[in-house]
C-alpha positions in Angstrom: -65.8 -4.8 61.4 -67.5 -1.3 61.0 -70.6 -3.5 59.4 -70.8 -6.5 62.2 -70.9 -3.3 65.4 -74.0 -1.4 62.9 -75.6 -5.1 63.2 -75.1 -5.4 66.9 -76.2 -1.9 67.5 -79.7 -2.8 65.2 -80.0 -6.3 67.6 -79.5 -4.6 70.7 -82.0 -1.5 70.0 -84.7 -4.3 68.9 -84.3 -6.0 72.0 -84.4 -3.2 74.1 -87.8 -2.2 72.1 -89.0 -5.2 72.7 -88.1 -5.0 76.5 -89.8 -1.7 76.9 -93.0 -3.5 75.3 -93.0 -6.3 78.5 -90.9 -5.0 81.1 -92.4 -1.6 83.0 -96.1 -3.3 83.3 -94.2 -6.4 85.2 -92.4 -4.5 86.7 -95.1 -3.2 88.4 -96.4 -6.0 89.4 -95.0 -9.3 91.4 -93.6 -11.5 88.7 -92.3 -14.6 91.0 -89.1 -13.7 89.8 -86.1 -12.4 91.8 -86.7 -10.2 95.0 -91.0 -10.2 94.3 -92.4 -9.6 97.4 -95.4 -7.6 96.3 -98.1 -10.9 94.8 -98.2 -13.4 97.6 -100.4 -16.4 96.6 -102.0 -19.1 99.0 -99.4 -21.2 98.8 -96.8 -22.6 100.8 -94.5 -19.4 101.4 -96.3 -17.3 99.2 -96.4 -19.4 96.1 -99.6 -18.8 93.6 -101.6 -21.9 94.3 -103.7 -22.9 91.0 -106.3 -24.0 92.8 -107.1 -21.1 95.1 -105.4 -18.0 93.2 -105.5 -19.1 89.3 -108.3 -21.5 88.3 -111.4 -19.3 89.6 -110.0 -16.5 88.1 -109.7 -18.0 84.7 -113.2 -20.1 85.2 -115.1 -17.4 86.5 -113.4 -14.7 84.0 -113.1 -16.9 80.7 -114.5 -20.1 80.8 -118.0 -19.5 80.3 -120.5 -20.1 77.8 -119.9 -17.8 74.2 -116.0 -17.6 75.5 -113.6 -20.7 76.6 -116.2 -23.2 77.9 -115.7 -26.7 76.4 -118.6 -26.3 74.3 -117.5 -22.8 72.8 -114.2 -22.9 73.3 -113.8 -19.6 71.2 -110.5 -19.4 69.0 -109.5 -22.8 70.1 -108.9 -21.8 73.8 -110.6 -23.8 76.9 -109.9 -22.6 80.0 -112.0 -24.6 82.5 -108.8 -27.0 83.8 -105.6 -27.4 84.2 -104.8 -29.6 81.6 -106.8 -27.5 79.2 -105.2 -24.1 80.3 -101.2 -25.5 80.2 -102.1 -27.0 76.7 -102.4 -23.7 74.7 -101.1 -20.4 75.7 -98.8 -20.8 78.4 -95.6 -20.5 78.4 -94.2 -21.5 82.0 -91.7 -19.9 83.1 -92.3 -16.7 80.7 -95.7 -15.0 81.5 -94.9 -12.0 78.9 -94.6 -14.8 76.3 -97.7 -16.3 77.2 -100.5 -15.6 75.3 -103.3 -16.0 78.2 -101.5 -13.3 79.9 -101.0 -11.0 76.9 -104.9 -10.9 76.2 -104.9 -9.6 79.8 -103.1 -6.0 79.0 -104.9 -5.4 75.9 -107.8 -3.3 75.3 -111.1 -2.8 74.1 -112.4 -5.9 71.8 -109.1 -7.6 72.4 -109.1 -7.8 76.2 -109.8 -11.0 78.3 -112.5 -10.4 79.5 -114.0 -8.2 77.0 -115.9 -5.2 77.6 -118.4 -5.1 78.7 -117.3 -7.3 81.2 -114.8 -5.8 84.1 -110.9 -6.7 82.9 -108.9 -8.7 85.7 -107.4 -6.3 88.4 -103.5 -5.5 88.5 -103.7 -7.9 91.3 -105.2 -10.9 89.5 -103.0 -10.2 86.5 -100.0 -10.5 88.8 -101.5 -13.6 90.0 -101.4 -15.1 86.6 -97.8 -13.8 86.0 -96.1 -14.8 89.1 -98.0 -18.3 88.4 -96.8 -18.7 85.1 -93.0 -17.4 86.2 -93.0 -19.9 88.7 -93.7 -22.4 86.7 -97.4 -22.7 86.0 -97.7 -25.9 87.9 -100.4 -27.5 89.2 -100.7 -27.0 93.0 -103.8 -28.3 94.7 -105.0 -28.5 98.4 -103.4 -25.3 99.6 -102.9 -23.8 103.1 -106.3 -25.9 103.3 -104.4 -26.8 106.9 -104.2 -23.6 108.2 -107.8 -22.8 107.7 -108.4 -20.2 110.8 -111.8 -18.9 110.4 -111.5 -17.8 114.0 -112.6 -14.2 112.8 -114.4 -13.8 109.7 -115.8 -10.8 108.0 -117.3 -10.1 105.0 -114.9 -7.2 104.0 -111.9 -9.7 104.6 -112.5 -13.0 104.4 -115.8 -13.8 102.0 -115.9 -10.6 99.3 -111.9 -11.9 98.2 -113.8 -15.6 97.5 -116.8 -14.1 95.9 -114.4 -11.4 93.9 -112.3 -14.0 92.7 -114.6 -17.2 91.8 -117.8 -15.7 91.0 -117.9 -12.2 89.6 -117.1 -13.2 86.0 -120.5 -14.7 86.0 -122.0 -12.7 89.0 -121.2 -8.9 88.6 -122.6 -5.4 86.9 -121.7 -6.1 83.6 -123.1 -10.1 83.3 -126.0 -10.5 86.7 -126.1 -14.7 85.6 -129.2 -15.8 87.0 -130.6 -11.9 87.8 -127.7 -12.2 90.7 -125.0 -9.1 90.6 -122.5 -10.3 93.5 -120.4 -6.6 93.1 -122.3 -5.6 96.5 -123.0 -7.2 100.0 -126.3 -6.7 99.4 -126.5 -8.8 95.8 -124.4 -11.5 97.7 -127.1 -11.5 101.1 -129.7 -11.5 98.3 -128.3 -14.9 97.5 -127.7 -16.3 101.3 -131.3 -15.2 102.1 -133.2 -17.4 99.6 -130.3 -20.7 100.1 -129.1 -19.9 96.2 -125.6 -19.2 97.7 -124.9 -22.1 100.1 -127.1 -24.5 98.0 -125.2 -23.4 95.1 -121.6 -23.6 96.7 -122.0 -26.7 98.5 -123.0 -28.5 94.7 -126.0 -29.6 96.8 -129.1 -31.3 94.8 -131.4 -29.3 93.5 -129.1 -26.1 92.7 -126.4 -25.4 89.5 -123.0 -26.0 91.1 -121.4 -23.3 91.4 -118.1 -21.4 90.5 -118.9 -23.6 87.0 -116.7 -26.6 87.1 -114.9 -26.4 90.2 -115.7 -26.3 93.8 -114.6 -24.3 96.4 -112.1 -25.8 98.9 -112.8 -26.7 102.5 -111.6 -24.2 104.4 -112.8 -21.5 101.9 -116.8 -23.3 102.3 -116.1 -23.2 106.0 -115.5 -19.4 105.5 -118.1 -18.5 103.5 -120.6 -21.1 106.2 -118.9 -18.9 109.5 -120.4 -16.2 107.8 -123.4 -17.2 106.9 -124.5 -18.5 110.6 -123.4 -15.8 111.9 -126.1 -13.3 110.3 -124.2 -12.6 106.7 -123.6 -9.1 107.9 -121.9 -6.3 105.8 -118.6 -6.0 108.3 
């Protein structure tokens, strides 16, 4: 007896070591698991929408060329689709177990993105997690229907877009194309010679852009409203 509570003491302080490894960071964080109110996604009622909230993070971030493009697709991982994403490294239902979210707390050479390149904010990380608690399914054409781009600013409504689908490509660290999108003024750069809309819009002539994907309706109709109205730093 004295020999089977030493062994359930032992399993109980690994598991609580093991607990301690995961649980304060998601803690932090909204999870998608019981009472998180603190990550709210573009989804119906607050659900992370893979579309809006998890593919452009993952494209822009990962999926580029020397990383998790189809071409390199560096330690077996390609991260430009959905299909491609659930099929290694995800774990629905258990973001600490998954290893696309894992590679998201580490550090130095072992982070995703790595240096230099800016790491996902504690925001987008809690994105990914609440996406892959709840699931990690493949929602599409989100809260497209209740577009209001009544009032748009850049502050508000366009820097989230550009932060979120293009600054893995587009930013301090990695200026693709000479364009650095971490300002207004590297974005306007981009409206004033057509780059941005051409680009955006996959119209002829231009590299579609984010790579692989592109940007729902009411998320082009944003980006337009601001545009036409002067692309002003507000």
């Amino acid at each position: 007896m004295k020999n089977w509570r030493t062994l359930l003491a032992c399993l109980l302080l690994v598991s609580a070591l093991y607990s301690c490894k995961h649980d304060p960071y998601l803690a932090t964080i909204g999870t998608g698991g019981p009472g998180d109110t603190t990550t709210v996604g573009s989804g119906a009622n607050g659900a992370v929408c893979f579309e809006t909230d998890i593919l452009p993070l993952l494209s822009s971030g990962c999926a580029r060329s020397g990383c998790h493009d189809a071409t390199t697709h560096e330690e077996g991982y390609i991260l430009d689709s959905y299909n491609n994403i659930i099929k290694k490294g995800v774990k629905a239902g258990n973001a600490s177990g998954s290893k696309i979210f894992e590679v998201l707390l580490k550090s130095g050479s072992d982070r995703m993105p790595p240096p230099p390149n800016a790491g996902f904010t504690t925001a987008q990380i809690s994105l990914v997690a609440k996406w892959i608690n709840e699931g990690a399914k493949n929602t599409t054409g989100c809260n497209t229907t209740k577009c209001d781009t009544a009032t748009v600013t850049y502050s508000k409504s366009v820097a989230p877009i550009i932060n979120t689908a293009c600054l893995g490509c587009h930013s301090n660290a990695l200026a693709s194309g000479g364009y650095n999108f971490s300002t207004h003024a590297g974005v306007k750069a981009a409206v004033t010679n057509g780059r941005l809309m051409g680009s955006i819009n996959y119209l002829t002539g231009f590299s579609g852009m984010p790579q692989g994907y592109k940007l729902n309706s009411c998320q082009l109709a944003t980006i337009k409203k601001w545009v036409d109205a002067g692309a002003l730093n507000n």
